[in-house]
C-alpha positions, 0 to 999 in steps of 0.5 A, a space after each residue: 517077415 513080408 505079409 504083404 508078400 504071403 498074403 500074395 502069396 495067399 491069394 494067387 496060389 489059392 484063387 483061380 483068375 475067375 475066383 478072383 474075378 468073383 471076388 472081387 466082383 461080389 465084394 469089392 466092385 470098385 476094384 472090379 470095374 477099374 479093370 484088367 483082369 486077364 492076369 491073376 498075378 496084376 488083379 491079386 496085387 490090386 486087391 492087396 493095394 486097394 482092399 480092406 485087408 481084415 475083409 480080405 481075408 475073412 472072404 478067404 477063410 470063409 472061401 478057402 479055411 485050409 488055406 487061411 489056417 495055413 497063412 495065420 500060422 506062417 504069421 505067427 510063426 513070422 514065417 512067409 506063407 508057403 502053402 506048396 510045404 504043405 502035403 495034401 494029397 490032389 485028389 483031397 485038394 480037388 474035391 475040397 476045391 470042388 466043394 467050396 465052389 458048389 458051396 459058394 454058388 449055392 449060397 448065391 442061390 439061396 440069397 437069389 431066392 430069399 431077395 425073390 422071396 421078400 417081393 413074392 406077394 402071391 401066397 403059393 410061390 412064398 411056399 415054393 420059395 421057402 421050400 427051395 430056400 429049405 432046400 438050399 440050406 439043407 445042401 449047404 450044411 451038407 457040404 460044409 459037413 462034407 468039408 469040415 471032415 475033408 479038412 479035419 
């Protein structure tokens, strides 16, 4: 059994380029700014190369749960991680893929507000913050609910 090969495998066939590049931009930066990010194929093997593999791969089943589900079976399994076997239907693909975005961008939303929140001394906006923040939460267990049942 190859792992590193699934866990290529793992990553060029469930990441865009760009969330690669984000990625590895939010979590790994020094592999981020050594470059060369035009081609998904050469920025995944960078990552598998240079990045703390366990860390690695709790961003993808926190990004990506179907996924990782998939690829710790095929390890188990001692099989090579081939998720095109697998059968989902492309509009549950889609809408599962649409949701992680959302959820991933609503959580650097509610940090940004939180970080604001921590150095906002004026009464009034700590209020407004805390209710954006409440707000945000509220969205991203929405979502995770949404996606829990897409992925059930």
């Amino acid at each position: 059994m190859n792992h590193t090969l699934s866990l290529y495998n793992l990553l060029t066939q469930n990441f865009t380029a760009q969330e690669l590049r984000i990625l590895a931009y939010d979590y790994f930066l020094p592999i981020y700014d050594a470059g060369g990010h035009d081609k998904p194929e050469e920025f995944a093997w960078r990552l598998i190369d240079h990045a703390d593999r366990e860390k690695m791969l709790g961003l993808v089943k926190k990004h990506k749960r179907t996924a990782y589900e998939m690829y710790q079976v095929s390890q188990q399994e001692n099989t090579q991680f081939k998720p095109q076997t697998v059968l989902v239907p492309r509009a549950k693909q889609a809408k599962i893929k649409a949701l992680e975005q959302k959820l991933l961008m609503l959580e650097k939303e509610y940090d940004r507000i939180n970080q604001t929140l921590n150095l906002t001394r004026d009464p009034d906006d700590q209020v407004k913050l805390e209710a954006k923040a409440a707000q945000k939460e509220q969205e991203m267990v929405l979502i995770e609910t949404e996606l829990n049942n897409l992925r059930a």
